[in-house]
MIDOTI-141666 format. One record per residue (C-alpha): chain; x, y, z; residue in one letter. Coordinates in Angstrom, 2 decimals, padded with zeros to 5 digits. Layout:
BEGIN
chain:A, X:X, Y:Y, Z:Z, resn:a .
...
end
This chain:
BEGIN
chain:A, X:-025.90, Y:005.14, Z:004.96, resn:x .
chain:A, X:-024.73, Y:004.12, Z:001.59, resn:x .
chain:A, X:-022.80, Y:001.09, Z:001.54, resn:x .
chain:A, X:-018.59, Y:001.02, Z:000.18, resn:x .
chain:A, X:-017.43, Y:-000.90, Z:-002.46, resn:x .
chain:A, X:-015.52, Y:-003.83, Z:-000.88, resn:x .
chain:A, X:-011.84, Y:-002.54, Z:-002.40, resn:x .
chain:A, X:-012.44, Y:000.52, Z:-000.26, resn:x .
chain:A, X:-013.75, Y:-000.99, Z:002.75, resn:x .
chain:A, X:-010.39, Y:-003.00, Z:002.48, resn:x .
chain:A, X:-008.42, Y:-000.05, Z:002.56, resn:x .
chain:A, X:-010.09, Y:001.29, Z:005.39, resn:x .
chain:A, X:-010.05, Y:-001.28, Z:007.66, resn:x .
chain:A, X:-006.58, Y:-001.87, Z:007.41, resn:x .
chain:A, X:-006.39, Y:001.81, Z:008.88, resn:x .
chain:A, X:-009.28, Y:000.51, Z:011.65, resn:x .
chain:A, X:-011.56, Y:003.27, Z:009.69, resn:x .
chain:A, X:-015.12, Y:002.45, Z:010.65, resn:x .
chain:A, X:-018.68, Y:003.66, Z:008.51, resn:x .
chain:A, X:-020.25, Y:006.17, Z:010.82, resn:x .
chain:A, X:-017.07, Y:006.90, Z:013.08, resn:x .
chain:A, X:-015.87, Y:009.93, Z:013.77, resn:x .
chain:A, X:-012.44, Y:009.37, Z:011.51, resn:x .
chain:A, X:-015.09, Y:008.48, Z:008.83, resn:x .
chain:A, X:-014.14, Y:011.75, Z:006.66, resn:x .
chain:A, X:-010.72, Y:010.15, Z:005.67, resn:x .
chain:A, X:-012.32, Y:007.78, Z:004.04, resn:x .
chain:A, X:-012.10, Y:009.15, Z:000.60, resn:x .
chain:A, X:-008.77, Y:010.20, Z:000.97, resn:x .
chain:A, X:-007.42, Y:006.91, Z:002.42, resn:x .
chain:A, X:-008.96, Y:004.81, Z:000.30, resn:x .
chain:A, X:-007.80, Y:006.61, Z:-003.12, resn:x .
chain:A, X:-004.03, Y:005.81, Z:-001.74, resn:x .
chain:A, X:-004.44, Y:002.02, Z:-000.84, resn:x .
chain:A, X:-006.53, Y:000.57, Z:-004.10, resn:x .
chain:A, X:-003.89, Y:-001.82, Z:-004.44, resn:x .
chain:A, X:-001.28, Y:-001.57, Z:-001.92, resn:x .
chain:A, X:-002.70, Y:-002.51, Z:000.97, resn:x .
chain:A, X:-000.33, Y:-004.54, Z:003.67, resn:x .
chain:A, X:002.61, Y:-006.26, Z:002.02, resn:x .
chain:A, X:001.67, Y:-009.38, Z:000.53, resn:x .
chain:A, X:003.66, Y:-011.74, Z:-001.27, resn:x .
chain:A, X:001.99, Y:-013.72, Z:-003.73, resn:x .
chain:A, X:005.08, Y:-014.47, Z:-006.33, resn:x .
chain:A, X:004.35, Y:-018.79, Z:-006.04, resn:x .
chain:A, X:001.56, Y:-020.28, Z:-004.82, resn:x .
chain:A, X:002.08, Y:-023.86, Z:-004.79, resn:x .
chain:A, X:-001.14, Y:-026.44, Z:-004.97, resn:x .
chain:A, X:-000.85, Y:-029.21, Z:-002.92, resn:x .
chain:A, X:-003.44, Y:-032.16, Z:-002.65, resn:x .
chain:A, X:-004.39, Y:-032.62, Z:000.50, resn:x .
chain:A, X:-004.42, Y:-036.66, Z:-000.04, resn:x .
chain:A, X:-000.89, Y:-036.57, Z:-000.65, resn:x .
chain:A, X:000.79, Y:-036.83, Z:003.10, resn:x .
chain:A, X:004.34, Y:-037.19, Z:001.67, resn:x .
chain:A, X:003.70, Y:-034.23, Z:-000.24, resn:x .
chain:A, X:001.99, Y:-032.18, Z:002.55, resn:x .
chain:A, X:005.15, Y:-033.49, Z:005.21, resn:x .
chain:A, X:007.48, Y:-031.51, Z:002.69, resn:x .
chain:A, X:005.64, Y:-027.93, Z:003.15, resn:x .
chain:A, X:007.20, Y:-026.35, Z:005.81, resn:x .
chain:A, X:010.82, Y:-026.57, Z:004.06, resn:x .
chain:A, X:009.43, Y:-024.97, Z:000.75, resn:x .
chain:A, X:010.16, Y:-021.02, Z:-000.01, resn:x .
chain:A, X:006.71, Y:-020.35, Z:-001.74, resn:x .
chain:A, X:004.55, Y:-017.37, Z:-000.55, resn:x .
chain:A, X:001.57, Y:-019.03, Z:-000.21, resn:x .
chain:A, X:000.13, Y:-022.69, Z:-000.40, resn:x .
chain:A, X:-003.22, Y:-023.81, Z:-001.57, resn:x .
chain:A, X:-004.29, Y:-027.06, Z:-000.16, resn:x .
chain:A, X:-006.48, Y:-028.48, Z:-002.18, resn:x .
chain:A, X:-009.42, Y:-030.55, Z:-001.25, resn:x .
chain:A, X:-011.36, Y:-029.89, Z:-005.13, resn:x .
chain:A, X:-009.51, Y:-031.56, Z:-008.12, resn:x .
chain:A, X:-006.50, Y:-033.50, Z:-007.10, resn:x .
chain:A, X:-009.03, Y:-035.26, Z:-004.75, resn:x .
chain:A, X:-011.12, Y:-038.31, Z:-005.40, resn:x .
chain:A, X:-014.40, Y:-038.76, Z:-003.85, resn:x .
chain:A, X:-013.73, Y:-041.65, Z:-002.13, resn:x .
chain:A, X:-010.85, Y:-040.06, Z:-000.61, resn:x .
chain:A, X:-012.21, Y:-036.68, Z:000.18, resn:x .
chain:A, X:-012.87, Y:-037.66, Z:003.92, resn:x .
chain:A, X:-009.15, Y:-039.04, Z:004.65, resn:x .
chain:A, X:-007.76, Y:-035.43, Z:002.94, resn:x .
chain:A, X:-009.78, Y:-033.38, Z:005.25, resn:x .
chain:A, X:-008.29, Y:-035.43, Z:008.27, resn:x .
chain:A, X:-004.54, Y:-035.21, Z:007.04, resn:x .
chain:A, X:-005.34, Y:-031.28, Z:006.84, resn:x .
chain:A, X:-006.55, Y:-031.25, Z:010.60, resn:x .
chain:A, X:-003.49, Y:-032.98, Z:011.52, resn:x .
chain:A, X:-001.54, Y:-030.69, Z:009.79, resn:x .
chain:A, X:-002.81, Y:-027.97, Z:011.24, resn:x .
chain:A, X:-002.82, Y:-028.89, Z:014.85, resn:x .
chain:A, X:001.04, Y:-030.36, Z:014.49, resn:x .
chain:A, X:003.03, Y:-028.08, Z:012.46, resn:x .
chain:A, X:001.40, Y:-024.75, Z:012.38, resn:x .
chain:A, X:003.00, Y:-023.36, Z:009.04, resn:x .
chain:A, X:004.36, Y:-019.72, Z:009.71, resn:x .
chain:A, X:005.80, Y:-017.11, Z:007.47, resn:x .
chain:A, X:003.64, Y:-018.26, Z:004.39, resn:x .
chain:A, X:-000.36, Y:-017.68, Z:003.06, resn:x .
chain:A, X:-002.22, Y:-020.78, Z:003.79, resn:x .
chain:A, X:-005.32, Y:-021.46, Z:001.20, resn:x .
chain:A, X:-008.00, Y:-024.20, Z:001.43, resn:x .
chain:A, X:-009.54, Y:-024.67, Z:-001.90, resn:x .
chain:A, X:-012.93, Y:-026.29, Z:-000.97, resn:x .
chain:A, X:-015.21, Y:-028.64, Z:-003.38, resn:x .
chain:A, X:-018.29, Y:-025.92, Z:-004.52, resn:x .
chain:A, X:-020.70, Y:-025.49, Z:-001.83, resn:x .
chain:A, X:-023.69, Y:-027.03, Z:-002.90, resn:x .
chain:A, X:-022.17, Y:-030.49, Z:-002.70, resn:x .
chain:A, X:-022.26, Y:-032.18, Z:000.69, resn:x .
chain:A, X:-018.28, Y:-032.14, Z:000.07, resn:x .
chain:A, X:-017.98, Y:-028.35, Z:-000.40, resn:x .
chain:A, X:-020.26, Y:-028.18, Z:002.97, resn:x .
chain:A, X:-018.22, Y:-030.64, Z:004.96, resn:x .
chain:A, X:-014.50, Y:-028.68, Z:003.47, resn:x .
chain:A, X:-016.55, Y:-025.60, Z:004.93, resn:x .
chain:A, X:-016.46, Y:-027.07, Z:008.24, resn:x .
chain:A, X:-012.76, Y:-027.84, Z:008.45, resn:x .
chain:A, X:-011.95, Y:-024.21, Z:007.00, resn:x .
chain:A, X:-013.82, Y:-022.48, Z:010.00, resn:x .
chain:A, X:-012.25, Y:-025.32, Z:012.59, resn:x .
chain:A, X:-008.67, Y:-024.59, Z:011.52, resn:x .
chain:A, X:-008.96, Y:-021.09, Z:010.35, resn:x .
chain:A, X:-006.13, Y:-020.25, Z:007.12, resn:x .
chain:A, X:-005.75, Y:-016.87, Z:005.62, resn:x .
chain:A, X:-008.48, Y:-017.75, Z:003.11, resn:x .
chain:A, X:-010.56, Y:-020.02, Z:001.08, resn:x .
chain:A, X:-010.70, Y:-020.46, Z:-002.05, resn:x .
chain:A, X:-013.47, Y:-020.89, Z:-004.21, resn:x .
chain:A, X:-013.40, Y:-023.31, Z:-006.86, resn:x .
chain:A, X:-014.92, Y:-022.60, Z:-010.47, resn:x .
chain:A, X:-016.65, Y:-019.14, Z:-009.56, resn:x .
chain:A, X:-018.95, Y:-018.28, Z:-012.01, resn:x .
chain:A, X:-021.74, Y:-015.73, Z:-010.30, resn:x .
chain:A, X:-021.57, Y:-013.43, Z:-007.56, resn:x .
chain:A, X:-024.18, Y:-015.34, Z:-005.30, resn:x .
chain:A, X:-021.28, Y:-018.02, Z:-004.86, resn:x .
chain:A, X:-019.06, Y:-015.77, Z:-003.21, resn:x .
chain:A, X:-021.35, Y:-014.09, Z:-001.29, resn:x .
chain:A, X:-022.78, Y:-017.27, Z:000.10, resn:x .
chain:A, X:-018.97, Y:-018.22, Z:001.51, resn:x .
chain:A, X:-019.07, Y:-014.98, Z:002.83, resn:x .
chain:A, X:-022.14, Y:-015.22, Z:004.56, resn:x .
chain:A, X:-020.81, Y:-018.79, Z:006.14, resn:x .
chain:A, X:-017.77, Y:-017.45, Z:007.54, resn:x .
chain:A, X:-019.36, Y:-014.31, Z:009.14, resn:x .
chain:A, X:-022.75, Y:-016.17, Z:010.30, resn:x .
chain:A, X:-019.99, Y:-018.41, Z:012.20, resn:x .
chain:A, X:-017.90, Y:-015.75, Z:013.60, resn:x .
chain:A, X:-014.93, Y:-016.28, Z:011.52, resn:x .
chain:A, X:-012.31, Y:-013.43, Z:011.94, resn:x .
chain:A, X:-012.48, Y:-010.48, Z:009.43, resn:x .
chain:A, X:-009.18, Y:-011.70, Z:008.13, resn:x .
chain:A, X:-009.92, Y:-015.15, Z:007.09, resn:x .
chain:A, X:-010.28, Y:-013.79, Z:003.33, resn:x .
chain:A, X:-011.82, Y:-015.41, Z:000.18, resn:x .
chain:A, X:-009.93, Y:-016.50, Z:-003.04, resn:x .
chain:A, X:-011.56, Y:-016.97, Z:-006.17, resn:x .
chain:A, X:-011.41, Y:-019.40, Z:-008.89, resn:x .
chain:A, X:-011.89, Y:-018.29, Z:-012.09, resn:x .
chain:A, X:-011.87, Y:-021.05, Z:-014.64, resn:x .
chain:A, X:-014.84, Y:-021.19, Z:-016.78, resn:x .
chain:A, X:-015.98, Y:-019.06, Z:-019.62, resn:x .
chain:A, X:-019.12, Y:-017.56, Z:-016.98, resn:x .
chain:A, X:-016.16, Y:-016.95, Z:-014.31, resn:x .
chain:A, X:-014.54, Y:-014.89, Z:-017.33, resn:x .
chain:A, X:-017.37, Y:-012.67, Z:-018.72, resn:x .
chain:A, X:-018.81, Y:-012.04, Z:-015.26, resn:x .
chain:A, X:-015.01, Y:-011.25, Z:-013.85, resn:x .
chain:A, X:-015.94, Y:-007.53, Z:-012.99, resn:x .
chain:A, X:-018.69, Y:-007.81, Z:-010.78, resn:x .
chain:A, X:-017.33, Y:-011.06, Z:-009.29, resn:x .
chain:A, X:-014.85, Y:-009.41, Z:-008.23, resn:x .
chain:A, X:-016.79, Y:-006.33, Z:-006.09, resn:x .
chain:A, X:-018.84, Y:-008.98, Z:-003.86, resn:x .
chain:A, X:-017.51, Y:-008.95, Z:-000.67, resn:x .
chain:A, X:-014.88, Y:-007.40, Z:001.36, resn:x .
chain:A, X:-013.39, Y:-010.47, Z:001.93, resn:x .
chain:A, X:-012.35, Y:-011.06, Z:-001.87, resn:x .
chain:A, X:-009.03, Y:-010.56, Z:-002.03, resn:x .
chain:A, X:-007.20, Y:-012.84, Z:-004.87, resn:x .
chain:A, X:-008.85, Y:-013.83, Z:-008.09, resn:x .
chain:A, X:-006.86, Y:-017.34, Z:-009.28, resn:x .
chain:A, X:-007.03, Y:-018.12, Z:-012.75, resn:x .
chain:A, X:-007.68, Y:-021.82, Z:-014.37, resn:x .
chain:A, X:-006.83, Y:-022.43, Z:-018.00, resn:x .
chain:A, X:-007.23, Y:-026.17, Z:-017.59, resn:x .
chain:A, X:-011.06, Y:-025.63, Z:-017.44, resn:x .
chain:A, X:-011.46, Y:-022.58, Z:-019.70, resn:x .
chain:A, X:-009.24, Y:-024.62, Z:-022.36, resn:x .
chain:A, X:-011.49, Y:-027.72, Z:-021.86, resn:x .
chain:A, X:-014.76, Y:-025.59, Z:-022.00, resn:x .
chain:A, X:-013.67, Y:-023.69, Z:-024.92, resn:x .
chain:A, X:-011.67, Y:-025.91, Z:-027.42, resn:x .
chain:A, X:-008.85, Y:-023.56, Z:-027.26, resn:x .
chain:A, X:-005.63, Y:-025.78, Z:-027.41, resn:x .
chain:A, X:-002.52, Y:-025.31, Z:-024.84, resn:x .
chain:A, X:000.07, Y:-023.72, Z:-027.45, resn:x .
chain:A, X:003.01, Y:-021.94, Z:-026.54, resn:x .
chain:A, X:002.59, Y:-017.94, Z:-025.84, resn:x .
chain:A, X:-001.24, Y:-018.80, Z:-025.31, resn:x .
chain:A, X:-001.92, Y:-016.29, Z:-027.83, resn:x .
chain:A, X:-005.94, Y:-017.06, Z:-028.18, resn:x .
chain:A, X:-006.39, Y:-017.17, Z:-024.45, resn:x .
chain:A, X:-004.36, Y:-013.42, Z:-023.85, resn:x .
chain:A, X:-007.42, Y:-011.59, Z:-024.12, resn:x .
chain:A, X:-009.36, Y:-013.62, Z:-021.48, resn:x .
chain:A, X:-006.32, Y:-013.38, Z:-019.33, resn:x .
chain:A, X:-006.07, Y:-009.41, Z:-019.21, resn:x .
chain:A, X:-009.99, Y:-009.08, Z:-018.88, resn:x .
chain:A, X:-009.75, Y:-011.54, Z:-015.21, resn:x .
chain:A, X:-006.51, Y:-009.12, Z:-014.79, resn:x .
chain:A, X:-008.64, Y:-005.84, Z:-015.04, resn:x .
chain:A, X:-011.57, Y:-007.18, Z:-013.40, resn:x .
chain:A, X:-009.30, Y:-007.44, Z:-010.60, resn:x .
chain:A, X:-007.32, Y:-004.98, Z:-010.24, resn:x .
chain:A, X:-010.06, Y:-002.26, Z:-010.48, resn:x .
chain:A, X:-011.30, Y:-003.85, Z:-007.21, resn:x .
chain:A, X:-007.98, Y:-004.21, Z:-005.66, resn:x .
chain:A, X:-007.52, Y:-007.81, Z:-005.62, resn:x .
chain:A, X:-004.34, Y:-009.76, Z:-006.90, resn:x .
chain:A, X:-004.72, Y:-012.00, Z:-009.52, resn:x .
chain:A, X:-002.77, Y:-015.69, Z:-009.91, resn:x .
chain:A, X:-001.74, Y:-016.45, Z:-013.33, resn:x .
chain:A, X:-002.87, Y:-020.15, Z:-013.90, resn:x .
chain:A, X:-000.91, Y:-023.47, Z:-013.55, resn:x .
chain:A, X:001.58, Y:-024.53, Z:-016.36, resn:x .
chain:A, X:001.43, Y:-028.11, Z:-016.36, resn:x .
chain:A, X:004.55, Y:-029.73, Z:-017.89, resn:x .
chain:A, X:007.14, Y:-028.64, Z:-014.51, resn:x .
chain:A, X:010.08, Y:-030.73, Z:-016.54, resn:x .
chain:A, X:009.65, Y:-028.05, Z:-019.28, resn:x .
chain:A, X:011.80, Y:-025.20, Z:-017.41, resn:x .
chain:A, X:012.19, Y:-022.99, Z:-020.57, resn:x .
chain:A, X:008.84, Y:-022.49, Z:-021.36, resn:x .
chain:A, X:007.66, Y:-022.13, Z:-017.98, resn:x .
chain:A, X:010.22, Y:-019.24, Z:-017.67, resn:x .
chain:A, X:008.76, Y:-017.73, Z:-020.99, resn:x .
chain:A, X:005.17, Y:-017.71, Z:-019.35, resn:x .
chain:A, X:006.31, Y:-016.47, Z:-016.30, resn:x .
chain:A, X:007.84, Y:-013.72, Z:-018.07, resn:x .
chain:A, X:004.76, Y:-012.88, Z:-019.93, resn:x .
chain:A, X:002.40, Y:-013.15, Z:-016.62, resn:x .
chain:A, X:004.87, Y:-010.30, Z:-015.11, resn:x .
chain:A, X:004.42, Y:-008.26, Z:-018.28, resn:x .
chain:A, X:000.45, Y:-008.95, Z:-018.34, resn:x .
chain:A, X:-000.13, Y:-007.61, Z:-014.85, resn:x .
chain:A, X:-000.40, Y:-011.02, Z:-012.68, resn:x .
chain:A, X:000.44, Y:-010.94, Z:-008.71, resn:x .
chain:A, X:002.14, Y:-014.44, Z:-009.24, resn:x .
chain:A, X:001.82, Y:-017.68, Z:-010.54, resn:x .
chain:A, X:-000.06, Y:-020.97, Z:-009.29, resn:x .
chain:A, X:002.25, Y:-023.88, Z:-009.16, resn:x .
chain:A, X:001.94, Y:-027.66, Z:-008.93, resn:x .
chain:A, X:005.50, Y:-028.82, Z:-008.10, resn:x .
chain:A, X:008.20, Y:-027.52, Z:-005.58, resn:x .
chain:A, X:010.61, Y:-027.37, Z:-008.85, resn:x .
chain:A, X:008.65, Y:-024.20, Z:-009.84, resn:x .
chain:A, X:008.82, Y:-022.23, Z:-006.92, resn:x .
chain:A, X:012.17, Y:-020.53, Z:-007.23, resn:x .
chain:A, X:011.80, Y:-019.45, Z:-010.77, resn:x .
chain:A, X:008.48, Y:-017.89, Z:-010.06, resn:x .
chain:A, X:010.00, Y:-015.87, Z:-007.11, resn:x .
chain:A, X:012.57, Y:-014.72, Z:-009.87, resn:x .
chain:A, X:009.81, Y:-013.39, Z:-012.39, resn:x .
chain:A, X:007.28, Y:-011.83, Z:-009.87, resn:x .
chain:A, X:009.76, Y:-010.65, Z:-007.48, resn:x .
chain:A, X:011.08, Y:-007.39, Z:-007.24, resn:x .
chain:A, X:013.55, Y:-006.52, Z:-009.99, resn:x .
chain:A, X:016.95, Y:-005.15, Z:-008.60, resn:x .
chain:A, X:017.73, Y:-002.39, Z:-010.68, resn:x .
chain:A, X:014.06, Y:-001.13, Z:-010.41, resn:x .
chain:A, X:014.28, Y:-001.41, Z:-006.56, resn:x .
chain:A, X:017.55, Y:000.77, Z:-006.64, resn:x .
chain:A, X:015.53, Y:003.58, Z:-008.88, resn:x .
chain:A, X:012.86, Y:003.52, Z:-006.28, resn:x .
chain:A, X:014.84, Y:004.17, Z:-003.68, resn:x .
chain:A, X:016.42, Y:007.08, Z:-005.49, resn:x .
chain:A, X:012.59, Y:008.23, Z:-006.28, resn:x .
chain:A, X:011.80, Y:008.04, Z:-002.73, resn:x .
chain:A, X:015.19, Y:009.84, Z:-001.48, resn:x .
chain:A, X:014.45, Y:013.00, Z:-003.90, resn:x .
chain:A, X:011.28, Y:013.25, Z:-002.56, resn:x .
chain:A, X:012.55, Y:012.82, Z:001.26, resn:x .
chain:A, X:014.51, Y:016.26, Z:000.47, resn:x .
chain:A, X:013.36, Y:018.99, Z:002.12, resn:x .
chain:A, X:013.14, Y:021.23, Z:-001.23, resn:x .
chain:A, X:010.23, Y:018.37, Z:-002.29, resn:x .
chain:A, X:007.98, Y:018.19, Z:000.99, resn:x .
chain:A, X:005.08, Y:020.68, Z:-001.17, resn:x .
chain:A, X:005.94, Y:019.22, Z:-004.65, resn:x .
chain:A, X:003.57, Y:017.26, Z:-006.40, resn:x .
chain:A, X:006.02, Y:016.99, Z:-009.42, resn:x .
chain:A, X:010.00, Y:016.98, Z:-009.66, resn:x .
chain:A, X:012.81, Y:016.81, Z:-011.89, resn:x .
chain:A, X:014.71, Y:013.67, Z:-010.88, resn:x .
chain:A, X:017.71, Y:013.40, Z:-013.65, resn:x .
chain:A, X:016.15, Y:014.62, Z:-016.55, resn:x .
chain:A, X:012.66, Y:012.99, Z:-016.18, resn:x .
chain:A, X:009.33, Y:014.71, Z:-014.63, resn:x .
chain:A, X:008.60, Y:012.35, Z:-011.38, resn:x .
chain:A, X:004.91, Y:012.71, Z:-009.59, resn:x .
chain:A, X:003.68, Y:011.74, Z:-006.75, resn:x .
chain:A, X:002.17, Y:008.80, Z:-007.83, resn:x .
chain:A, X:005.54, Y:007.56, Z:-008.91, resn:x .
chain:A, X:006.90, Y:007.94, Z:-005.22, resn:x .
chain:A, X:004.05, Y:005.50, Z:-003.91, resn:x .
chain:A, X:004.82, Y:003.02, Z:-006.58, resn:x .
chain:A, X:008.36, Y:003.45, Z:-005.46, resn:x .
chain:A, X:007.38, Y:002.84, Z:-001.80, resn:x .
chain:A, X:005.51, Y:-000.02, Z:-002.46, resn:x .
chain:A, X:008.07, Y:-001.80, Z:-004.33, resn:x .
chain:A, X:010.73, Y:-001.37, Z:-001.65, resn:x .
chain:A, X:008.76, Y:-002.50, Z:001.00, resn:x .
chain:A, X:008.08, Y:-005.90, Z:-001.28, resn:x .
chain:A, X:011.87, Y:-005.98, Z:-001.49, resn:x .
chain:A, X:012.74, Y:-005.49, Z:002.19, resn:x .
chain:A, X:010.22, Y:-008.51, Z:002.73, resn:x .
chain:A, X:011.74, Y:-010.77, Z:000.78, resn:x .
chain:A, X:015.07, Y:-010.22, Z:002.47, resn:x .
chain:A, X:013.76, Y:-009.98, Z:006.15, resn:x .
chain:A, X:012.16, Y:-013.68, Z:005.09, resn:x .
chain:A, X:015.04, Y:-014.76, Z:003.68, resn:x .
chain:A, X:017.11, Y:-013.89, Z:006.82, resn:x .
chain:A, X:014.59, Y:-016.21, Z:008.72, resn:x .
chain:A, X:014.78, Y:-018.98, Z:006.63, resn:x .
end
């Protein structure tokens, strides 16, 4: 039997959609709807946090990010490596962290590190791992191979750094591996280092790198985290590039202090008076008149289909943010 791309075999499972089982002719169908909706995920702020820093780990479970990458790569020293893996299986076993994505950004595998941070991630079991400096499709698929030799769940997913001018130009079939890819992360930090390309305002050289991780992507169905910006004091300009993330296609924005959270939520989230037009889309097309139309006339403009599963998806980001927020 010929084998899915991973984006569809995504979709499908989420509707427990088997190769070879009897449902199996919905596949096509199914899987053309849920390219990139999927279940509700929120990915607006996704804060790094070292995982050497206890004071800074203590504070985590009073934050109002959507997800949190604990880091175990960069913001580690070798030396200390050990001693971060230890505060994370404390963490873990004492204050299980609900109603947030929890990331473990490993060293790369073929370091006695990456192999030991491999270990913890299959003892303590977050939504995903994450990859650091992803450059060839082997990588991936040797994470991949870890987690299901070892009987990790089919939800523990796989992030995926991309930071390096490799990571960049081989983007597209990085990002069909495995069916466990589900977020692409960028890094300008790296790419600016490897490149020459200085941090200026608007990032105007690095755009065009930024949309090609962006399409890579998206045409697989993954999300993709805009990078880190680096100076948190500087809350004007981080607005601007939060603004221009939205408007480039990002899921959300990787953060490195708690002071960044709430403006990310702002630019990422759900706009109100978009929310409001989608739930006039989806009332127009709840009328009975509608039920066989693939097209209407809602005020003037031609609406499709299409439109009404945007619409859907978009409320149903909305309604959880404010069922969270009730909780909180």
């Amino acid at each position: 039997m010929w084998a899915l791309p991973p984006f569809l075999a995504r979709g499908l499972r989420c509707h427990g959609i088997v190769a070879g089982s009897k449902d199996w002719h919905k596949a096509v169908m199914i899987a053309s709807t849920d390219i990139n909706s999927s279940t509700v995920r929120l990915r607006r702020s996704v804060l790094s946090v070292p995982a050497g820093n206890v004071r800074a780990l203590e504070k985590v479970p009073g934050l109002d990010c959507d997800a949190v990458i604990f880091d175990l790569e960069d913001s580690v020293a070798p030396e200390k490596k050990a001693e971060a893996r230890d505060n994370l299986r404390r963490l873990f076993k004492e204050k299980p962290l609900q109603g947030r994505e929890i990331i473990i950004r490993i060293n790369p595998l073929e370091t006695d590190f990456g192999r030991s941070d491999m270990e913890l991630v299959l003892e303590a079991s977050p939504d995903a791992v994450l990859i650091p400096k992803v450059e060839r499709i082997s990588e991936v698929q040797a994470v991949a191979d870890m987690l299901s030799d070892a009987g990790a769940q089919d939800n523990l997913a796989i992030w995926a750094m991309i930071e390096t001018p490799k990571g960049i130009l081989n983007a597209a079939a990085i990002a069909g591996t495995d069916e466990r890819l589900q977020c692409f992360v960028v890094g300008l930090n790296d790419l600016r280092k490897e490149t020459g390309v200085p941090p200026q305002p608007g990032r105007t050289y690095l755009v065009p790198w930024l949309m090609q991780a962006v399409l890579a992507g998206r045409a697989h169905g993954l999300d993709v985290i805009d990078s880190v910006f680096n100076d948190f004091k500087d809350a004007e300009a981080f607005d601007a590039e939060c603004a221009q993330g939205r408007a480039m296609g990002f899921s959300g924005k990787m953060l490195i202090h708690p002071v960044q959270i709430e403006p990310a939520n702002r630019h990422f989230g759900p706009d109100p008076q978009a929310v409001k037009e989608a739930e006039t889309v989806i009332a127009a097309f709840a009328k009975p008149e509608a039920e066989h139309l693939n097209v209407i006339n809602l005020n003037g403009k031609m609406v499709e289909r299409l439109h009404l599963a945007e619409a859907e998806k978009l409320v149903a980001r909305a309604r959880t943010i404010a069922e969270r927020k009730k909780t909180s």
